[in-house]
Structure formats: C-alpha cells, structure tokens
VEXDREN-2710 file (C-alpha; in Angstrom, 1 decimal):
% VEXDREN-2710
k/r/px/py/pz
1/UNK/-15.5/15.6/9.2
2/UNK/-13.8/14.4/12.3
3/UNK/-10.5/12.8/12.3
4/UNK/-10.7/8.9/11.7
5/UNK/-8.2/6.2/12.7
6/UNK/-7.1/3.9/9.5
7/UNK/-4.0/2.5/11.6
8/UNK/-2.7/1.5/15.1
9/UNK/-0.1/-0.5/15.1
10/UNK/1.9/-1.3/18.6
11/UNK/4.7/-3.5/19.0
12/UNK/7.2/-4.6/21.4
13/UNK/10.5/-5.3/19.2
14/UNK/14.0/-7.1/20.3
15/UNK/17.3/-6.1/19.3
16/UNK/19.2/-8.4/16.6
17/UNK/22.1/-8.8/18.7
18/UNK/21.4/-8.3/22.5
19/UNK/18.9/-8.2/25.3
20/UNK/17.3/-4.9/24.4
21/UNK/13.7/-4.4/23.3
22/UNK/12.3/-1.5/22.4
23/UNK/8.4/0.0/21.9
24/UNK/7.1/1.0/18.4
25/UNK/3.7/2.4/18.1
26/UNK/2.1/4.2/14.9
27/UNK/-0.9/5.8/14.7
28/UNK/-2.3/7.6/11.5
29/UNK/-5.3/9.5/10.5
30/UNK/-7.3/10.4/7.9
31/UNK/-8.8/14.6/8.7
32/UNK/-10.0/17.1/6.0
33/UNK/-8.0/18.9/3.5
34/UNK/-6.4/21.9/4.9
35/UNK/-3.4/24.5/3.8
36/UNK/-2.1/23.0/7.3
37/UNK/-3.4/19.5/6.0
38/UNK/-2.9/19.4/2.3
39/UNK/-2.0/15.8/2.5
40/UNK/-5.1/14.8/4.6
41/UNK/-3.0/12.7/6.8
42/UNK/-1.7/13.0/10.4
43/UNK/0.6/10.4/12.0
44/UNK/2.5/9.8/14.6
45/UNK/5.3/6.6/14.7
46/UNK/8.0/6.2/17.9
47/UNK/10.2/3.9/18.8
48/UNK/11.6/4.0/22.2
49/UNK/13.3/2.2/24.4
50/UNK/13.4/2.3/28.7
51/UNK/11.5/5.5/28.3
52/UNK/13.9/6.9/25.9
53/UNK/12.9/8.0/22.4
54/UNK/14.7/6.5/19.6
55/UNK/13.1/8.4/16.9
56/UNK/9.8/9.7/16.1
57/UNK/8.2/11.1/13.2
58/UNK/5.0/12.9/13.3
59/UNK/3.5/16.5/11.5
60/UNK/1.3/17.9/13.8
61/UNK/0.7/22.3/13.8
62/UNK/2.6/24.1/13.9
63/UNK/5.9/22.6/12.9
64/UNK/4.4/20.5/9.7
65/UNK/6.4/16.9/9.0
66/UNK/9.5/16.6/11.4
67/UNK/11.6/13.6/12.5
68/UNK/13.0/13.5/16.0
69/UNK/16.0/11.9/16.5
70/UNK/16.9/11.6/20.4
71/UNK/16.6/15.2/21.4
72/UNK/16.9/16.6/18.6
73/UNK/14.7/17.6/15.8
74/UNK/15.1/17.9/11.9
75/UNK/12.6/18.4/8.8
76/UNK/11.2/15.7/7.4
77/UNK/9.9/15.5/3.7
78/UNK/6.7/14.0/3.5
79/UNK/6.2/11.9/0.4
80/UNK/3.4/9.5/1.2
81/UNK/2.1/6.7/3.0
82/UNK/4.0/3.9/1.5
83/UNK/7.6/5.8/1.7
84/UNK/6.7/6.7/5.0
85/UNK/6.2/3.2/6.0
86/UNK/9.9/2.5/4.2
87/UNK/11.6/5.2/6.1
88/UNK/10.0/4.1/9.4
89/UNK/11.4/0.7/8.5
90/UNK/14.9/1.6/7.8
91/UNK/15.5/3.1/11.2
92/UNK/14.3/0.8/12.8
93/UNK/17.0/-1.5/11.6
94/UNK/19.3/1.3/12.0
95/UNK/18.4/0.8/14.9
96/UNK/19.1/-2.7/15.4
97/UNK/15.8/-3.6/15.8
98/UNK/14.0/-6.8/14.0
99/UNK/10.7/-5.4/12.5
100/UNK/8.5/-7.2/9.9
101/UNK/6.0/-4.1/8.8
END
C-alpha cells in the first residue's frame, strides 16, 4: 500500500488585532504500519507568515514526531488525530491568528 491522502487543508488566516495574515496548510496521510510508522499516520501542519515559519509539526524519518517553533526544534508527543488537531489549534491563537478548524 501506497500512501493515501485523507486531508489537505490550506488557508490564508488574518491576525485578530492587526494587518498580518499568515499561511496554514495541513496535509495528512494514511501509509502501512511500520516500527517507523506504528501510528499509520504522517502529517505535516505549518503556519507561516512572509516566508517565515511560525510553527510546524510533522514526523517524518528519521526524527519521529517534532514541533518546530521558528528555528528551533523540540519533541513532540504524538497522541492522535483529534489532539493533534487541538494542539494545532491552540497555536494558532497563540499565535494571534483567527482559525475556525
């Protein structure tokens, strides 16, 4: 089996108080079950704005689940779709951004 695409989401978001907008885009797959892969899940979710990343999280090989935070990168526990979806939320209103997903 081949990976398949179950989401694509892209969006152009605006600030709550300014002139700023910033672009999210998520992507997630569904790809066999691996010990690289146990979850059966790949994703990949950015925000950034005038060519500048935000955050992103994604968990491709070798470095497994991760969160980048400007530069910088930290480990991020994977526990799911639907708390992935609530994490990617919350920073983007940290943020400042208005997002409805």
């Amino acid at each position: 089996m081949k990976a398949e695409e179950i989401f694509r989401q892209k969006l152009v978001l605006n600030h709550v108080s300014v002139d700023r907008i910033a672009i999210f885009e998520i992507v997630i797959w569904k790809v066999p079950t691996t010990k690289d892969d146990p979850d059966s899940i790949k994703y990949r979710a950015w925000l950034s704005e005038a060519g500048r990343t935000l955050f992103g999280f994604d968990n491709h090989k070798p470095k497994g689940p991760h969160l980048h935070i400007g530069n910088n990168e930290v480990g991020y526990v994977f526990r799911g779709l639907d708390a992935l979806r609530k994490d990617i939320a919350a920073m983007i209103r940290k943020a400042g951004f208005i997002y409805e997903g």
